[in-house]
N, C-alpha and C positions, 0 to 999 in steps of 0.2 A: 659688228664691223664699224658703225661710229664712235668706236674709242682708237681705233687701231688710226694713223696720220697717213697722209699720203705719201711720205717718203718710205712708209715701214713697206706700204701697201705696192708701189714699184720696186720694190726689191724684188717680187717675183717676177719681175718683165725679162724674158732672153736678152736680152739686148738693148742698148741706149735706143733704137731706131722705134723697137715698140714699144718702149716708155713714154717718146715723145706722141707716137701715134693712138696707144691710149687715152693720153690726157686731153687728147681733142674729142675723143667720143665719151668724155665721163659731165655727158650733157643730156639730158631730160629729151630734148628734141629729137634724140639722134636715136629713140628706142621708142618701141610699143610692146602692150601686154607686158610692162616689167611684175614685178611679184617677190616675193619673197617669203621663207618659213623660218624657224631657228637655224635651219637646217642647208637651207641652200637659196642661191640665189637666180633669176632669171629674167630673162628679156627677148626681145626680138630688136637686131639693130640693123635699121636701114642703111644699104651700102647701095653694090653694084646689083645686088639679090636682097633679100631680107631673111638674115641670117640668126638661126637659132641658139642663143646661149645660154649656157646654165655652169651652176656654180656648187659643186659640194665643199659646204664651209667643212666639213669632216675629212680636213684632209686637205684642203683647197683645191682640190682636181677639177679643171674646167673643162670644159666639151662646147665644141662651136660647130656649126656646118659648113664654116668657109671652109676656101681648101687650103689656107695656110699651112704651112707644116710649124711654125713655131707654137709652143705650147709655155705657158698663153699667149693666146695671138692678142692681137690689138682690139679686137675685141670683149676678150672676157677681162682682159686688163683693164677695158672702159668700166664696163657691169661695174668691176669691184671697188675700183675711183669713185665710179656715181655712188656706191654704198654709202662708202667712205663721207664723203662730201654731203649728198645727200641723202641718207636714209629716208627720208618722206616718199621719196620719189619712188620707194618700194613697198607698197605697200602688201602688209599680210593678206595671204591668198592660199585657199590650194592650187599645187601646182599643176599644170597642163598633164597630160599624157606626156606628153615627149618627155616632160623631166621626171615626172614619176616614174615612169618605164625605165628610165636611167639611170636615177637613185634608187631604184629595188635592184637593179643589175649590180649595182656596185657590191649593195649590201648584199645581197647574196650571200653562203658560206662558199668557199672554192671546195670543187669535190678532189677531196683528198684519198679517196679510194683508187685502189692498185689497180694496172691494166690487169687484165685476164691472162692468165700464164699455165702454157702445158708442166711445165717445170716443177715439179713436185719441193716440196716447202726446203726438205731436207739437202736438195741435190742445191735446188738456189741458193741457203747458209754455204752450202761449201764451196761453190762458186762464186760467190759474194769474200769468203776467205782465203782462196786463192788467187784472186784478182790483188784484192789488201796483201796481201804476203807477196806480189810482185811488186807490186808500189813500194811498199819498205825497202825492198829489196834493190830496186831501182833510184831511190830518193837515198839509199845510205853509199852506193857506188857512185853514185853525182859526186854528193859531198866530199868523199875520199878525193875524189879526183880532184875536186876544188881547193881543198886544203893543200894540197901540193902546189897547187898555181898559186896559189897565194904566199904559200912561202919562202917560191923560186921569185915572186914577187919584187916581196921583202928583203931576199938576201945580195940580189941582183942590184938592187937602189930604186929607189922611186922617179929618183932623178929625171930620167928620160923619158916616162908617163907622160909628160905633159908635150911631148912631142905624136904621141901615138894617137891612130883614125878610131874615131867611134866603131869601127869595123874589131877593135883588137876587145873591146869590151864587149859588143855584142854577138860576139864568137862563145864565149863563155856564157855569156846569158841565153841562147838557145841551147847549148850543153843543158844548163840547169832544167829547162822546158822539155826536154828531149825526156830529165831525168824524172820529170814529174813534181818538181819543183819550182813550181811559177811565181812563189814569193820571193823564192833567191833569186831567180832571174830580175824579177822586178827592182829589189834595191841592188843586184850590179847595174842597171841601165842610170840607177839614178846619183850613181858610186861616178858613172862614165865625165856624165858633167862636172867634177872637181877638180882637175887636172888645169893648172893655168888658170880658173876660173877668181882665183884671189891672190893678194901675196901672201896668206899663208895656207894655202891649198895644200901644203907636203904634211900638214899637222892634221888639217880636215881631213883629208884623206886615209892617214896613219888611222883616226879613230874612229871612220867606216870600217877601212880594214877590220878591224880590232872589232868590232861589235859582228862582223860577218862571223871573222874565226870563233866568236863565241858564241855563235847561234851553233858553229857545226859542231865545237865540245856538247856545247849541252842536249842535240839532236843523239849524240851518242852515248852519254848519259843521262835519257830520257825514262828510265825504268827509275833512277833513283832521285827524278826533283819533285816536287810538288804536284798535286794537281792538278791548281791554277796555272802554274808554272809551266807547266805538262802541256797544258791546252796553248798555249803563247805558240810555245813554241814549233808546233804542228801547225800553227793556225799561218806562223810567220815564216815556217816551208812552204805553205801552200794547200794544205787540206784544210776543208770548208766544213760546215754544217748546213745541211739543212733547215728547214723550218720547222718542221717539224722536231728534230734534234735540238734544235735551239730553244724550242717553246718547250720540250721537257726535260731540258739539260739548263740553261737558262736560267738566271735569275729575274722574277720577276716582279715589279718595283710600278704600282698604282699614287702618282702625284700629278701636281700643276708644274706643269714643263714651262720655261719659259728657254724662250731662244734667243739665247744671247748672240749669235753671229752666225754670217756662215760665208763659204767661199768656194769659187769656182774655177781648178785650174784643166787647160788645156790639156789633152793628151794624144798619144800619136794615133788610136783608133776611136775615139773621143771626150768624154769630158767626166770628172770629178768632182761630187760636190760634198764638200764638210759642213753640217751643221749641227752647233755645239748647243746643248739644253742642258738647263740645269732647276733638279729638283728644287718646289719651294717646302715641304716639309722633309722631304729626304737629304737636304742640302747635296745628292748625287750629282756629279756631273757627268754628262751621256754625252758622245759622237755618232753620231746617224752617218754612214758612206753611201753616197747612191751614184751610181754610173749611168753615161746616156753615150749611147753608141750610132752613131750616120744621123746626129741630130735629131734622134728622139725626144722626148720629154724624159724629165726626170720622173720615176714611180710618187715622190708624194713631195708637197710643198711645204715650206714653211714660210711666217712671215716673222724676219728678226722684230724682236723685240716684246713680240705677243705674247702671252701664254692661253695654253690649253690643256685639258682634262685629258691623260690618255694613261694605257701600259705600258711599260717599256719593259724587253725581253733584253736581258745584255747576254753577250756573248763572255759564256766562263773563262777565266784569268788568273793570274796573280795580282792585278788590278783591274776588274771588270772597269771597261770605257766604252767600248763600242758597246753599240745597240741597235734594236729596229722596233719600230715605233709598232705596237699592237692595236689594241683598239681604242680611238680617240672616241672624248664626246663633246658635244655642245661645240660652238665656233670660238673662232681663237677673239680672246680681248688681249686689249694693250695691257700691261702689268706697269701697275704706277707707285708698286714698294719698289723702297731703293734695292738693289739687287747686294747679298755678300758676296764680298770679298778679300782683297789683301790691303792689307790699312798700309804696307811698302815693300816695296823692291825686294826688300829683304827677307820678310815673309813669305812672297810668294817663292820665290829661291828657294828658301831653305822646306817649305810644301813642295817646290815638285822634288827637289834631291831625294823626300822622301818619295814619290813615288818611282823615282829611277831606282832605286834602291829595291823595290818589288820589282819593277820590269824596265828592264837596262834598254830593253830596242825600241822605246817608247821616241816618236817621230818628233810626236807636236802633243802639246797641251794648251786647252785654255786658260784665260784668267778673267779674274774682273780685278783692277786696281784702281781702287777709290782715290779720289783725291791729288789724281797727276796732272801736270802741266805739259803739254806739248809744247818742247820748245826747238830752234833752229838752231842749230849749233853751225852748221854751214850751209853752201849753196846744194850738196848732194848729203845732208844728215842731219837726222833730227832723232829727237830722244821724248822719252815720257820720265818725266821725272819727276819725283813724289816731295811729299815736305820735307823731309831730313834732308833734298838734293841728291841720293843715290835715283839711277836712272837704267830707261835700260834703251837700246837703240831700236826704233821704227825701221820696218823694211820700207822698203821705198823711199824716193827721193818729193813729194810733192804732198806736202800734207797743208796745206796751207788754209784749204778750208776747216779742216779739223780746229787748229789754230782759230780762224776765224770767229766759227761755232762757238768756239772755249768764249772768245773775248781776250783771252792770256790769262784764264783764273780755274785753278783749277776743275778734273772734271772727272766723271768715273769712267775709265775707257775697258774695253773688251777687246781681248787682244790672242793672239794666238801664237807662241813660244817655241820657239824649235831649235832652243839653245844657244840660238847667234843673235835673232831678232828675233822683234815683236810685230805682226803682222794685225793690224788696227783692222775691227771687225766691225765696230759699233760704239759709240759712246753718248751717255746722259749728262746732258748740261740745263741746267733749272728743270731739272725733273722730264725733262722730253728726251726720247732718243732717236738718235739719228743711227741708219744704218751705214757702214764705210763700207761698201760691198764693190765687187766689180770679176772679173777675169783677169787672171792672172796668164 
């Protein structure tokens, strides 16, 4: 953990409130019994109680006895500060009970064995078949019926869309939920918000449309595409895999991940988090999605800009991206090779055209773009622009520490694409990286 900086090491804090509350307790005084192995980290930090912390670097999962509900609270965010800052302060130990008992629970294997069932093996297949056979059958009467709304839509004019309640779009999006298609519901809700929301909102919109009507052709000529292709587009209706199905359907890819960015947006029953990794011999680049719902924690942590030892299972595609992180080893270090990427603007372009070209409903992708200048072009726009001067436009309006950071000389940024903007994740300037994280 003394390679990894205290900025990478606050990027796991919830919130501005426990980053600042962190950085008061990543002070030697403010614990007893600290300790530490390869493997994890621990202390006891004197408060209103004296409260038990531990720290699995395998994953960064923290466990405290306050009753905070943020995860991590301000406490195990001090622990990993102190790390950071001071490693001495931790010296090698075996761990107490309390944290061994807890790093064995972790590691434990989960029991994957099937409840006990009167249900004879044969009669279950064919129950398990006719369930699936009402789903298809449910999931291809959705669609029908969507394709006609959409192209009573289009024939009617778009025009007056921009006068219609969230209520006229999410009529159809519980249609699709009702239909057993929770993917399609999901991008009409996000379809909802383009209406008036730009001046060219009747073009953005036209090519949502246009990528929905082509999930539903190719839903109905799903016997004759690919695969990979095959898997996209079940997976972008709304049927999932297992873990099980994943680990042996799965491609599975043993490197040093480094985590170039990640980001966290708001949602109506709770939160999203993307974080992009990219292989250092496989050159793969992965997206990890993980959900937190009434303020949970997220399942596993990462800290932008580290890398570590792990598997990665990706979910089968026409361009496998998504992934879930299998079994990590050893704790995350800072990675202080310069990371590849796109030497310009135009490179990275003309890279993802080819991956739209495999998979058209493709959201967001990463980048790394070596060598850009952040620069101001007005009071609400700013650009990254590389040495030939092609550029591409920053989401948001306030980049001005980024700028800072730079000096105004170029720098390698990380960034996340979704066709219009560049959403700034992270960028290395004289070799240190800074994370641009926050809630969107």
């Amino acid at each position: 953990m003394s390679t990894i900086t205290p900025e990478q090491a606050l990027a796991l804090a919830p919130d501005n409130s426990s980053a600042q509350a962190g950085k008061k307790l990543a002070v030697a005084k403010h614990w007893k019994n600290l300790g530490r192995t390869t493997t994890a980290l621990w202390g006891e930090c004197q408060g209103s109680a004296l409260y038990q912390v531990r720290v699995d670097l395998n994953g960064m999962a923290v466990k405290c006895s306050c009753p905070s509900r943020k995860l991590p609270c301000k406490h195990g965010l001090g622990l990993i500060l102190l790390s950071v800052n001071q490693s001495g302060a931790l010296p090698e130990a075996e761990p107490p009970e309390w944290v061994a008992s807890w790093l064995a629970k972790r590691s434990a294997p989960k029991d994957a064995t099937p409840k006990a069932t009167a249900v004879s093996p044969e009669k279950a297949a064919a129950q398990a078949a006719k369930t699936a056979a009402k789903r298809e059958k449910d999931v291809s009467d959705g669609l029908d019926t969507l394709d006609l709304w959409l192209t009573d839509l289009v024939r009617n004019g778009i025009g007056a869309l921009e006068g219609q309640s969230g209520s006229f779009w999410e009529a159809q999006a519980a249609r699709m939920t009702d239909a057993k298609a929770p993917g399609v519901a999901t991008r009409l809700r996000r379809i909802a918000g383009l209406p008036g929301a730009s001046d060219d909102w009747p073009a953005k919109l036209l090519g949502e449309l246009g990528r929905l009507s082509l999930l539903i052709q190719a839903y109905r000529r799903l016997d004759t595409l690919d695969e990979g292709l095959r898997d996209d587009v079940r997976q972008l209706i709304g049927w999932t895999l297992t873990q099980e199905e994943l680990a042996a359907r799965g491609e599975h890819v043993s490197d040093r991940w480094t985590v170039l960015g990640q980001w966290i947006d708001d949602q109506d029953r709770g939160r999203e988090q993307r974080t992009w990794l990219l292989g250092a011999q496989s050159g793969r680049l992965a997206l990890v999605l993980q959900y937190s719902f009434v303020n949970q924690p997220f399942p596993e942590s990462f800290i932008p800009g580290s890398s570590f030892d792990a598997e990665l299972h990706f979910y089968p595609g026409a361009y496998p991206l998504r992934a879930r992180v299998g079994e990590r080893s050893g704790e995350p270090v800072a990675s202080h090779e310069r990371l590849p990427g796109s030497e310009s603007v135009e490179a990275f372009l003309r890279a993802r055209a080819e991956v739209i070209s495999r998979q058209p409903w493709l959201d967001r992708l990463a980048c790394v773009l070596r060598d850009v200048t952040p620069v101001c072009v007005s009071a609400d726009s700013w650009w990254a622009r590389d040495q030939s001067g092609a550029g591409l436009p920053l989401e948001g309006s306030d980049h001005w520490r980024m700028l800072a950071l730079s000096g105004g000389n170029p720098v390698d940024l990380i960034g996340e694409w979704d066709g219009e903007t560049l959403l700034p994740l992270g960028m290395i300037a004289e070799g240190i990286y800074t994370p641009l994280w926050g809630v969107n």
